[in-house]
TORKOL-4160 file (C-alpha; in steps of 0.2 Angstrom, whole numbers, padded with zeros to 4 digits, m for minus):
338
<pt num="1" X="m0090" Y="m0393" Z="m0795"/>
<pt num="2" X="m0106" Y="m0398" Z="m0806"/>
<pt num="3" X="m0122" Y="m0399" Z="m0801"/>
<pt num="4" X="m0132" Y="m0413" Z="m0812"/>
<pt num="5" X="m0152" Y="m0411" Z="m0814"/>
<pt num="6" X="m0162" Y="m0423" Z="m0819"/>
<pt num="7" X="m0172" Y="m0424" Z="m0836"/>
<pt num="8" X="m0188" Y="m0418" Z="m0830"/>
<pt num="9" X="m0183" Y="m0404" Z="m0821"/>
<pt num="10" X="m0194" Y="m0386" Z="m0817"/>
<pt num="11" X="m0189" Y="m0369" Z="m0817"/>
<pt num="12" X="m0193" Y="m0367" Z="m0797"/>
<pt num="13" X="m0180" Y="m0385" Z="m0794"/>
<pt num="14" X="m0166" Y="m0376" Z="m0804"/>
<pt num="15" X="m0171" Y="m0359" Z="m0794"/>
<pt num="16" X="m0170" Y="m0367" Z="m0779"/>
<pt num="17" X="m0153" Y="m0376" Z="m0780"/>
<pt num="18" X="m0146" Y="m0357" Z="m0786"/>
<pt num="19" X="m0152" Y="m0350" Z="m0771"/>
<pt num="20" X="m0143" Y="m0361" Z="m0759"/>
<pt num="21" X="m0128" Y="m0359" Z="m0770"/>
<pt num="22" X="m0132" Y="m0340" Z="m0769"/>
<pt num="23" X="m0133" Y="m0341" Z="m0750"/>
<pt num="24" X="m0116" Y="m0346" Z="m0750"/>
<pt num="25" X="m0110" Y="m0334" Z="m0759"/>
<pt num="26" X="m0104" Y="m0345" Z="m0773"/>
<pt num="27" X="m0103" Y="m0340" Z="m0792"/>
<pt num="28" X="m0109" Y="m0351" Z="m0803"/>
<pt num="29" X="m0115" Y="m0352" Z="m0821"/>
<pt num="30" X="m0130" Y="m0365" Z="m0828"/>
<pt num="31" X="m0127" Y="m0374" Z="m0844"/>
<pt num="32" X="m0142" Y="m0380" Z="m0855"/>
<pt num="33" X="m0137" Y="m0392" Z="m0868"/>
<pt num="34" X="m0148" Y="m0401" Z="m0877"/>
<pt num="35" X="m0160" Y="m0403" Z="m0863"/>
<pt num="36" X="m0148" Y="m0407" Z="m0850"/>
<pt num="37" X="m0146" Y="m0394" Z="m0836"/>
<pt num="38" X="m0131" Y="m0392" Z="m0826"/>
<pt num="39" X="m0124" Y="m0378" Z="m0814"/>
<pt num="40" X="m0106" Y="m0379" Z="m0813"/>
<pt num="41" X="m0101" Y="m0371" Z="m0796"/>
<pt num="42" X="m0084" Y="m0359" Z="m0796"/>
<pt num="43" X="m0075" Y="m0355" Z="m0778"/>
<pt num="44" X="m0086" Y="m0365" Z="m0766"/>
<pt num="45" X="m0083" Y="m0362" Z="m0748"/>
<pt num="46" X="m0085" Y="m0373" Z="m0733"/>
<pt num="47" X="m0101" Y="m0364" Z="m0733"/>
<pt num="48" X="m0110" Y="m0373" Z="m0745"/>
<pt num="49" X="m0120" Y="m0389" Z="m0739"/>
<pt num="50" X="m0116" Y="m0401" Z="m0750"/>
<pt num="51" X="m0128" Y="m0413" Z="m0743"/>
<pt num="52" X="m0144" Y="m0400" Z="m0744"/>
<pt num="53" X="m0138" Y="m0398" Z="m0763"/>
<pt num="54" X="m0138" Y="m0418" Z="m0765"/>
<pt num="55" X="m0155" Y="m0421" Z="m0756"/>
<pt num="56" X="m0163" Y="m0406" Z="m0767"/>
<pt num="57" X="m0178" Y="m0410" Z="m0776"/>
<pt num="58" X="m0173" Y="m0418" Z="m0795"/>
<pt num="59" X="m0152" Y="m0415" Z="m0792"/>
<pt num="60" X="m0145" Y="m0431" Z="m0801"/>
<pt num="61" X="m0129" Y="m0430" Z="m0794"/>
<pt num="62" X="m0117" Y="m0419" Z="m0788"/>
<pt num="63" X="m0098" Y="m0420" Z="m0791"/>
<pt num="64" X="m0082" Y="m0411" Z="m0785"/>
<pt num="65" X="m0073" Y="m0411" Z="m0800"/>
<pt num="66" X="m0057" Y="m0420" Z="m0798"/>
<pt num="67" X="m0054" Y="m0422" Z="m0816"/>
<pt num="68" X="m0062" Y="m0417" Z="m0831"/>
<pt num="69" X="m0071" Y="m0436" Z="m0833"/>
<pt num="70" X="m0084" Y="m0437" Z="m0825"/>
<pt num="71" X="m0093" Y="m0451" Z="m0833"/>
<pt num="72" X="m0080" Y="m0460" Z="m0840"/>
<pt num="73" X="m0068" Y="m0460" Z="m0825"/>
<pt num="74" X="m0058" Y="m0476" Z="m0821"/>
<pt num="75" X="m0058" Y="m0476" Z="m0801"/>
<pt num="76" X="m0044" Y="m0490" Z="m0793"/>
<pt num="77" X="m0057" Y="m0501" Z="m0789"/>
<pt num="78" X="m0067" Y="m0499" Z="m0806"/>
<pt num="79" X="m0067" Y="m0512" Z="m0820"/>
<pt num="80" X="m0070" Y="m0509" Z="m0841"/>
<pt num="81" X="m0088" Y="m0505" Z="m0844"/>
<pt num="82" X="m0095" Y="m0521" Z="m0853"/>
<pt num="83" X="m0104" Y="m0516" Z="m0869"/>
<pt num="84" X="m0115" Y="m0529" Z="m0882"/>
<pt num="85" X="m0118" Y="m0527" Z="m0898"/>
<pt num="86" X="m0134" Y="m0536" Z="m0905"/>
<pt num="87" X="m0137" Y="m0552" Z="m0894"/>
<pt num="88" X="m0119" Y="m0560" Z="m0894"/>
<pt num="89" X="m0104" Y="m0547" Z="m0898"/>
<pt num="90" X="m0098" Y="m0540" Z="m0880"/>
<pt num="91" X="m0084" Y="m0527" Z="m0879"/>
<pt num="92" X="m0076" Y="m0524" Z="m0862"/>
<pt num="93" X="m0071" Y="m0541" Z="m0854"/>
<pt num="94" X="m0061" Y="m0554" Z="m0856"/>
<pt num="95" X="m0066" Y="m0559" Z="m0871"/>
<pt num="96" X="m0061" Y="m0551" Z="m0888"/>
<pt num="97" X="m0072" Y="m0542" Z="m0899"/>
<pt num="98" X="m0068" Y="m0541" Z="m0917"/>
<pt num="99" X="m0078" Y="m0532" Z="m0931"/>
<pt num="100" X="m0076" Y="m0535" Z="m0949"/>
<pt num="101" X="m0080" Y="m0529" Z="m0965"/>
<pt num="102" X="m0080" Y="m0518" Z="m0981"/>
<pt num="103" X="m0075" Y="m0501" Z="m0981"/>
<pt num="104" X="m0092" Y="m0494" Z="m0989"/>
<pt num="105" X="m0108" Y="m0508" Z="m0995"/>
<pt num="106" X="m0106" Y="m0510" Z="m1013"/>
<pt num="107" X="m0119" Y="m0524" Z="m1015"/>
<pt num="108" X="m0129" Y="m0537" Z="m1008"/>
<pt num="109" X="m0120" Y="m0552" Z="m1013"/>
<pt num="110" X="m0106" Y="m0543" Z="m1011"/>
<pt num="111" X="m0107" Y="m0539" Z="m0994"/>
<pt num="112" X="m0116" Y="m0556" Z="m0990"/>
<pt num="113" X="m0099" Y="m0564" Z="m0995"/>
<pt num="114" X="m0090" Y="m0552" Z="m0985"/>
<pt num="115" X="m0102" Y="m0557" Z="m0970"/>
<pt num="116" X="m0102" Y="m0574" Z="m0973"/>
<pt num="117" X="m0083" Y="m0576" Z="m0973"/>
<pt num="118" X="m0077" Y="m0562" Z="m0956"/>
<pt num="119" X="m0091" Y="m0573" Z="m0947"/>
<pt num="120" X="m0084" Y="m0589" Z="m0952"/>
<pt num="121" X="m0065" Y="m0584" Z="m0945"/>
<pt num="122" X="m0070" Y="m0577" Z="m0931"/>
<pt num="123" X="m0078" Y="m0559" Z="m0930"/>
<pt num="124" X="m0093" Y="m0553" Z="m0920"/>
<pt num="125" X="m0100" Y="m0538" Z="m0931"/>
<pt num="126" X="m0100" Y="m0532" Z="m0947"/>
<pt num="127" X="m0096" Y="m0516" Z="m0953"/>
<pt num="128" X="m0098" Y="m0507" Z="m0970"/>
<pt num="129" X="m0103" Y="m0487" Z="m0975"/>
<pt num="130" X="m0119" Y="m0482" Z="m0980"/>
<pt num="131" X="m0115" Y="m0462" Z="m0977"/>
<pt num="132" X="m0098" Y="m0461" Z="m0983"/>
<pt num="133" X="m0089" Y="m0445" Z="m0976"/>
<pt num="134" X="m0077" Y="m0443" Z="m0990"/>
<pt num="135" X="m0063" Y="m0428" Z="m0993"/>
<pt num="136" X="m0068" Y="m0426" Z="m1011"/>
<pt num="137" X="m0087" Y="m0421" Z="m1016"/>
<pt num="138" X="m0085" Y="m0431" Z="m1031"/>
<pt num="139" X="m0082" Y="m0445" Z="m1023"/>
<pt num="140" X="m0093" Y="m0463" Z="m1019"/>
<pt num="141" X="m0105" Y="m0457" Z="m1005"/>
<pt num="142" X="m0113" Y="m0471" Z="m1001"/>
<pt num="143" X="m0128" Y="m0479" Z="m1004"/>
<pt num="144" X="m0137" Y="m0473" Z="m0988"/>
<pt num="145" X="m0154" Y="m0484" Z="m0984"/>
<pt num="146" X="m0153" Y="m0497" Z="m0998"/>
<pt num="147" X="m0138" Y="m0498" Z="m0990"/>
<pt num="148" X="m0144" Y="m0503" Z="m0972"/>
<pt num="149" X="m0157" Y="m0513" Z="m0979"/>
<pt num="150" X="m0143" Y="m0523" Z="m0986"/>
<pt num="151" X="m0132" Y="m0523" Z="m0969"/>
<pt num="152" X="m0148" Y="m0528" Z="m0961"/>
<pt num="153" X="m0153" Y="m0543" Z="m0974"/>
<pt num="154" X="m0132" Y="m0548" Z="m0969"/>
<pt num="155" X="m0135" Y="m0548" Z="m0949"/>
<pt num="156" X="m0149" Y="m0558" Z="m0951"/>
<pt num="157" X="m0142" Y="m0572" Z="m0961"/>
<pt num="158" X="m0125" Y="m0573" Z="m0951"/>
<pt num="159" X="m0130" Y="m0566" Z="m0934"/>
<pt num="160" X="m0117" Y="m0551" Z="m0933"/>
<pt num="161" X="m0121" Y="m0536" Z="m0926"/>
<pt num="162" X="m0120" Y="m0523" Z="m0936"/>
<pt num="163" X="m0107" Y="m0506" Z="m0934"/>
<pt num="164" X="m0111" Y="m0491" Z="m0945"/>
<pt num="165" X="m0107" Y="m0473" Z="m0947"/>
<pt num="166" X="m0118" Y="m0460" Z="m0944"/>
<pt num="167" X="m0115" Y="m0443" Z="m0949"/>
<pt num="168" X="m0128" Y="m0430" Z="m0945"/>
<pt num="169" X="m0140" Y="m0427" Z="m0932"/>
<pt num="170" X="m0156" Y="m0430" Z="m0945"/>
<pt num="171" X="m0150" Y="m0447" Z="m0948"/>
<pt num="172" X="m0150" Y="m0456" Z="m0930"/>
<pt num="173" X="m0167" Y="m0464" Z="m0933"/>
<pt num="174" X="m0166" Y="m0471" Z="m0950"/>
<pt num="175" X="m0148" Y="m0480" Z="m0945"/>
<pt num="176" X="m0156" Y="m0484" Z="m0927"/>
<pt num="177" X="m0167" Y="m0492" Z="m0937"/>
<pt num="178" X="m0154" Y="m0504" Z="m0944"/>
<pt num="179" X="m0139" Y="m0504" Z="m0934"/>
<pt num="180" X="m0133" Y="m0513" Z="m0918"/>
<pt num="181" X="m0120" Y="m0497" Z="m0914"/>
<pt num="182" X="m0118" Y="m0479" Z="m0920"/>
<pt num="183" X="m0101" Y="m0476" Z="m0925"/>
<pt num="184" X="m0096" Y="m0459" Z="m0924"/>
<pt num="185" X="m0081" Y="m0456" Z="m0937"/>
<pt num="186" X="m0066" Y="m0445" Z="m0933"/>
<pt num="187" X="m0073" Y="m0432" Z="m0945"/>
<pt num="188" X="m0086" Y="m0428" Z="m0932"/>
<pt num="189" X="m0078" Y="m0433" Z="m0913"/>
<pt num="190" X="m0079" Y="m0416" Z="m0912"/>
<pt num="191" X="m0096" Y="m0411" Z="m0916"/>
<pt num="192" X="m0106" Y="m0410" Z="m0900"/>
<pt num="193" X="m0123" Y="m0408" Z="m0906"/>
<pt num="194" X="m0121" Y="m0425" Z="m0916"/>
<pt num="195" X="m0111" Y="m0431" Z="m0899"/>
<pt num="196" X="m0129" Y="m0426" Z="m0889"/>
<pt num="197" X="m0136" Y="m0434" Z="m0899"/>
<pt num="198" X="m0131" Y="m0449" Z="m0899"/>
<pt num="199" X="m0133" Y="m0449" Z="m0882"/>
<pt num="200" X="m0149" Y="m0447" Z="m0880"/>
<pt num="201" X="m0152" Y="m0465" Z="m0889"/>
<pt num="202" X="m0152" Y="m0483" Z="m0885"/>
<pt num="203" X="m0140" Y="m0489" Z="m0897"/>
<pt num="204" X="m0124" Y="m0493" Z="m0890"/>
<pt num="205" X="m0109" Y="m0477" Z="m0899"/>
<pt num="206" X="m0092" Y="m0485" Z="m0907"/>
<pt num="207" X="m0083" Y="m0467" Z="m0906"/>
<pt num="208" X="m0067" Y="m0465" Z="m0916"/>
<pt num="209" X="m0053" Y="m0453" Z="m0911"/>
<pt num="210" X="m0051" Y="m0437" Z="m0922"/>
<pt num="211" X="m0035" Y="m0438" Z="m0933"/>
<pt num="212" X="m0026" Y="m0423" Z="m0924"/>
<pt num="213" X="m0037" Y="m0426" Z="m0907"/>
<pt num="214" X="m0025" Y="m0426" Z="m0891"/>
<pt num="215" X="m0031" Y="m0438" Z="m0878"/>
<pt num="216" X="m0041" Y="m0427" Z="m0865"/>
<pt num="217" X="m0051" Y="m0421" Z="m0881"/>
<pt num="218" X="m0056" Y="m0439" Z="m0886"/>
<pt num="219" X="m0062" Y="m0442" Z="m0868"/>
<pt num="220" X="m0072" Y="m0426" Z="m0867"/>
<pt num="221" X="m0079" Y="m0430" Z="m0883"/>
<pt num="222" X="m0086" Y="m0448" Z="m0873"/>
<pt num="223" X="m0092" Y="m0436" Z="m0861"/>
<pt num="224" X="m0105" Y="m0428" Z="m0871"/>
<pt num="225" X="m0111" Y="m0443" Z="m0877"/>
<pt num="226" X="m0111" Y="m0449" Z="m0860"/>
<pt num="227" X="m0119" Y="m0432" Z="m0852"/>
<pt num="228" X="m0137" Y="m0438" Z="m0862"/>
<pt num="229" X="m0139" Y="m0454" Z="m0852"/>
<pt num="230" X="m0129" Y="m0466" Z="m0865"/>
<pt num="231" X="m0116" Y="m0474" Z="m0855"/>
<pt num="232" X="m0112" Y="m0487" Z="m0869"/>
<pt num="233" X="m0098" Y="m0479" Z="m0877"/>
<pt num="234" X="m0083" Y="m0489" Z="m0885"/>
<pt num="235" X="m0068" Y="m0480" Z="m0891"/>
<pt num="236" X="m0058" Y="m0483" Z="m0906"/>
<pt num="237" X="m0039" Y="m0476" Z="m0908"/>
<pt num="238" X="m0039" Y="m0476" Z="m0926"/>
<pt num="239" X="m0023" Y="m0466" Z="m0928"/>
<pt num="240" X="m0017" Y="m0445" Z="m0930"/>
<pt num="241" X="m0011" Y="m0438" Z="m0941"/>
<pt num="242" X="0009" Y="m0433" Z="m0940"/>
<pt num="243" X="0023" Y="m0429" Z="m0951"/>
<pt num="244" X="0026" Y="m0447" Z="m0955"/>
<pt num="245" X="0020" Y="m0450" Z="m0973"/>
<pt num="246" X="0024" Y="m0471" Z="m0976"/>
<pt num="247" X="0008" Y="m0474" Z="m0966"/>
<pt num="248" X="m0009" Y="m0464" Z="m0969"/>
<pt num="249" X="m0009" Y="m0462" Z="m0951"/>
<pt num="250" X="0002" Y="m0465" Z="m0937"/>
<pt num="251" X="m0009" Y="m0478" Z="m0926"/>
<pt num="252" X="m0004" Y="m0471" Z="m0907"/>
<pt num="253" X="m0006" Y="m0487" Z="m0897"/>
<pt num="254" X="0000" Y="m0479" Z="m0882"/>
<pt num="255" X="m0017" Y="m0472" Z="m0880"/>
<pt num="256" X="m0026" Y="m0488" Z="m0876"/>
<pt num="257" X="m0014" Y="m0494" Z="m0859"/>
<pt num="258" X="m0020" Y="m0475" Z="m0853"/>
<pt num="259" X="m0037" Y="m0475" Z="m0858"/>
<pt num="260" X="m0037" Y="m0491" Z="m0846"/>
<pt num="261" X="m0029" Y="m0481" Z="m0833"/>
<pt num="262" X="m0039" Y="m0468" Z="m0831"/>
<pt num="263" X="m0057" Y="m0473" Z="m0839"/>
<pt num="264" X="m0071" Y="m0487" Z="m0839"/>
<pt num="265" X="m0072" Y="m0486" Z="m0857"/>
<pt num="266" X="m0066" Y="m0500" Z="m0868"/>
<pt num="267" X="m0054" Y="m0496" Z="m0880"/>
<pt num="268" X="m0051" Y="m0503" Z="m0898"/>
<pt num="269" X="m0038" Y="m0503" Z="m0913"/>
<pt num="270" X="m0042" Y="m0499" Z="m0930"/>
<pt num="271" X="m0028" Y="m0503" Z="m0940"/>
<pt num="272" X="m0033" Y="m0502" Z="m0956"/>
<pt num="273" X="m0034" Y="m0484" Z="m0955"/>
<pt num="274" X="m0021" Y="m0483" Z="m0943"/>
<pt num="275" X="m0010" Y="m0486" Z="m0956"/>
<pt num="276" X="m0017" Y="m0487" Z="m0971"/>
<pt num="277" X="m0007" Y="m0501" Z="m0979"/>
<pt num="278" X="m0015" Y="m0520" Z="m0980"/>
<pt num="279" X="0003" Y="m0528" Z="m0973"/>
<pt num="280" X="0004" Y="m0518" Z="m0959"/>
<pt num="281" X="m0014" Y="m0522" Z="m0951"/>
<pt num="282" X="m0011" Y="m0539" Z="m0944"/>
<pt num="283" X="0005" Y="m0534" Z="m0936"/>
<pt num="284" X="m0002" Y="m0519" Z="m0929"/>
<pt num="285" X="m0019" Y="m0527" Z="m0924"/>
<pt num="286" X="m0008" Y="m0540" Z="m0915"/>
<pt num="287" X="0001" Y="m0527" Z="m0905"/>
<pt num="288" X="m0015" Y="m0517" Z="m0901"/>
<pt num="289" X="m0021" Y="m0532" Z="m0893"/>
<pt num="290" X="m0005" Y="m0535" Z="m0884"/>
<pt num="291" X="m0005" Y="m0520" Z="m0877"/>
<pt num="292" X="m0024" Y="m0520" Z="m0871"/>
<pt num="293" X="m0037" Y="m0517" Z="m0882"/>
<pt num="294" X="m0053" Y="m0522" Z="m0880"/>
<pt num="295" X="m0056" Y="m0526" Z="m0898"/>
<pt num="296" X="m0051" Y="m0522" Z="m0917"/>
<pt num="297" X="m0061" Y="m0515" Z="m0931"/>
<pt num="298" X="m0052" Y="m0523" Z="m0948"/>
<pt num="299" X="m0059" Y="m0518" Z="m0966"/>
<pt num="300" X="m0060" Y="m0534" Z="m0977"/>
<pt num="301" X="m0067" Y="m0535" Z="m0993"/>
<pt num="302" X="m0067" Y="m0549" Z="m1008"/>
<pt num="303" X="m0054" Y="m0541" Z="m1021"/>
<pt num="304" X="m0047" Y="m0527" Z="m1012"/>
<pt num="305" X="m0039" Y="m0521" Z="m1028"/>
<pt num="306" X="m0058" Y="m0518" Z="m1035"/>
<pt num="307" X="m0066" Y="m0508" Z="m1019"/>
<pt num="308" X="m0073" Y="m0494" Z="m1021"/>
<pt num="309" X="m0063" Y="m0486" Z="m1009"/>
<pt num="310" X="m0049" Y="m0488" Z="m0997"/>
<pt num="311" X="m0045" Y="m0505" Z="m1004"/>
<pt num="312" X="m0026" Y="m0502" Z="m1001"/>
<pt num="313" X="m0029" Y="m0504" Z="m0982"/>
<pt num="314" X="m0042" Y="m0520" Z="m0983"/>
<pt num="315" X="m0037" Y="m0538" Z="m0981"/>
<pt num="316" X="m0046" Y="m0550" Z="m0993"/>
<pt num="317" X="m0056" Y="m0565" Z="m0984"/>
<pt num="318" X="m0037" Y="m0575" Z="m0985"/>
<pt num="319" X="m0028" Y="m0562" Z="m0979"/>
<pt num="320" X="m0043" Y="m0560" Z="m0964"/>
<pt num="321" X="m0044" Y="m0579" Z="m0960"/>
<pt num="322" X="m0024" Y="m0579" Z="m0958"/>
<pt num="323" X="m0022" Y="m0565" Z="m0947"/>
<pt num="324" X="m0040" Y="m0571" Z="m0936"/>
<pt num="325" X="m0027" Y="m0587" Z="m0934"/>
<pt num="326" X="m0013" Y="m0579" Z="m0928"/>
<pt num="327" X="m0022" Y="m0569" Z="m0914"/>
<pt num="328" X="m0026" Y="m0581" Z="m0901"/>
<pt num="329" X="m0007" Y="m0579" Z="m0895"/>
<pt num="330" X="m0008" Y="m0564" Z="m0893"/>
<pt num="331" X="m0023" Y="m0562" Z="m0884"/>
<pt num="332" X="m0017" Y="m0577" Z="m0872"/>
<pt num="333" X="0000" Y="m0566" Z="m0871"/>
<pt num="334" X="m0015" Y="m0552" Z="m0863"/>
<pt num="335" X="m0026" Y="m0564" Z="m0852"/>
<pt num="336" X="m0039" Y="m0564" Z="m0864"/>
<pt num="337" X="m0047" Y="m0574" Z="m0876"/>
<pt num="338" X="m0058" Y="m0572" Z="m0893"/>
């Protein structure tokens, strides 16, 4: 069982739920993570008054843990959380939620050309790196706040809502400062204090599934985000990494049926990493809707062959505006519309 405080908790509210867990002759054990207080309550008897511990002064909440999601968790009754993104780009309901755009910023008219095209067919945000997590230190890093200025300049003149990365805890406010959504990246769904974090923030989080993560570690990694108060989480199944070498990752798409099962969450597909090859996306962006994802994140970029990175997995505006007309079966195939 946990025992949830609220923000603004004393010492003597936290002494004073421990001694009516003490009187029960409970163990328990308090938990401080950034902030947040929590007593998670081992072997509870029928001694315990659960409702004295619910009515105590500053207890948020108090939950008998049937499963390990507590925030997230999907009841029968429950429907997909419903998540905007800037003033227009919703994620959750019946409606489609596309985003588009360049692997990292390159430049402004560039990008601009990027923005201006993804809007036109179809998508709802724009997404482009400005801190570039990359395997190799010599590698393009990004252009970090020129860069934001630049995805900011690009919201502006087409109205997408803007979707970038951020990669350490230092960095929250300047790319609050920009961005529509926080997108975590695979490298660091498992980095709680970043996950914290985020959570203790308005923005709404894109969280993308780490590339050997199992399912219950993708939802726990929700949870922290969660835990701060941030409920606006939207997950991205972006693909693991197997044995299989023809595709740079193998896109699970199992995963998004049973995040709908047993979470609120929505769920969406990343193809472009999923596979890593640009004729694969479309078909496997088709078939992540088909099977019930919420959404896609798609790389695009003018001349594929000339981006500064991951440019064998990004459509080029054509190849974007083609697959865009293509998806409206499959979303009527799903009950939902783009």
């Amino acid at each position: 069982m946990i025992v949830q405080m609220k923000s603004q908790c004393a010492k003597e509210d936290i002494e004073h739920v421990i001694e009516i867990l003490d009187e029960a002759n409970t163990q328990h054990f308090l938990i401080e993570l950034s902030g947040i207080k929590m007593i998670e309550v081992f072997d509870f008897s029928h001694n315990l008054d659960i409702d004295r511990l619910k009515n105590s002064p500053m207890v948020e909440r108090v939950v008998k843990k049937c499963t390990p999601y507590l925030a997230a968790k999907q009841d029968s009754t429950d429907e997909t959380y419903q998540i905007t993104l800037g003033e227009h780009a919703t994620f959750g309901g019946k409606k489609l939620g596309i985003i588009a755009g360049p692997c990292s910023v390159e430049t402004q008219g560039h990008l601009l050309e990027i923005a201006h095209a993804v809007s036109e067919a179809g998508a709802v945000a724009l997404r482009g790196g400005t801190f570039k997590p990359r395997t190799s230190p010599y590698s393009f890093q990004g252009l970090g706040e020129a860069g934001l200025e630049m995805l900011a300049l690009a919201g502006e003149e087409t109205g997408l809502a803007i979707v970038t990365e951020v990669m350490g805890v230092e960095h929250i406010p300047l790319v609050s400062k920009y961005a529509d959504a926080l997108q975590i990246g695979s490298r660091n769904m498992h980095n709680s204090n970043l996950l914290l974090a985020v959570g203790q923030q308005a923005k709404p989080v894109l969280l993308k599934r780490g590339w050997s993560a199992t399912l219950a570690e993708f939802l726990m990694a929700a949870e922290y985000i969660m835990l701060g108060g941030n409920r606006n989480v939207i997950l991205c199944e972006r693909g693991i990494r197997t044995f299989e070498e023809f595709t740079r990752n193998t896109l699970s798409l199992a995963v998004v049926p049973e995040i709908k099962r047993v979470s609120r969450l929505p769920i969406i597909a990343d193809p472009s990493h999923g596979t890593g090859r640009r004729h694969l996306v479309a078909p496997m962006g088709n078939a992540a809707i088909a099977c019930g994802a919420d959404g896609l994140i798609i790389e695009v970029h003018r001349a594929p062959e000339q981006a500064w990175c991951d440019g064998d997995q990004s459509l080029s505006h054509q190849e974007f505006e083609a697959f865009m007309k293509s998806l409206p079966a499959f979303a009527e195939a799903a009950g939902r519309t783009l």
